[in-house]
Residue, then its C-alpha position, 0 to 999 in steps of 0.5 A: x179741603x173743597x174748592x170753595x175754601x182756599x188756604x188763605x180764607x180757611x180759618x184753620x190755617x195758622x197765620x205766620x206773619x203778622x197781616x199787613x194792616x196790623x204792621x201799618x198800625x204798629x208802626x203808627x203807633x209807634x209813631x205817634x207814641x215817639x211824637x207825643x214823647x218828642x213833644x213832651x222833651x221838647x215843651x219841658x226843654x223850653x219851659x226849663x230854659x226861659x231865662x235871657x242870655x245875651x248873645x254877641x254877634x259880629x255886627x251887635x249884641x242882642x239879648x235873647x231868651x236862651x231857648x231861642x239862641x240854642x234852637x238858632x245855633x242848632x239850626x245853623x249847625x245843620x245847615x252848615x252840616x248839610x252844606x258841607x255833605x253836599x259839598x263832598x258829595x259834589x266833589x267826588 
């Protein structure tokens, strides 16, 4: 080997790991193929669930579309979720 070629330019010098580039695009790939599936779950969810439900609430019944009440009660799960995490997290 002379000293112009090192053994990181040399092109006979095997390559053991995949190059930093080529892990970065994997990776956005794998991102935008579990976004697109995410979105197709989450489009055939609202188009199977349209129908209207009526939902009662401490100060009044409302009718809603059953996609929305669902999206509701799963947020306010997470947040009372959260709440409760943070809350023993702090009283530890």
């Amino acid at each position: 080997m002379d000293a112009v070629t090192s053994p990181a330019t040399d092109p006979t010098t095997p390559q053991t790991a995949p190059s930093r580039s080529r892990r970065r695009t994997a990776g956005a790939t794998l991102s935008a193929v579990l976004l697109v599936a995410l979105t197709v779950v989450l489009v055939l969810f609202v188009v199977f669930n349209t129908q209207t439900v009526r939902v009662s609430l401490v100060f009044g019944v409302v009718d809603l579309p059953l996609v929305v009440a669902l999206v509701a009660a799963a947020v306010l799960g997470g947040l009372i979720a959260a709440l409760v995490v943070l809350r023993a997290r702090r009283h530890r």
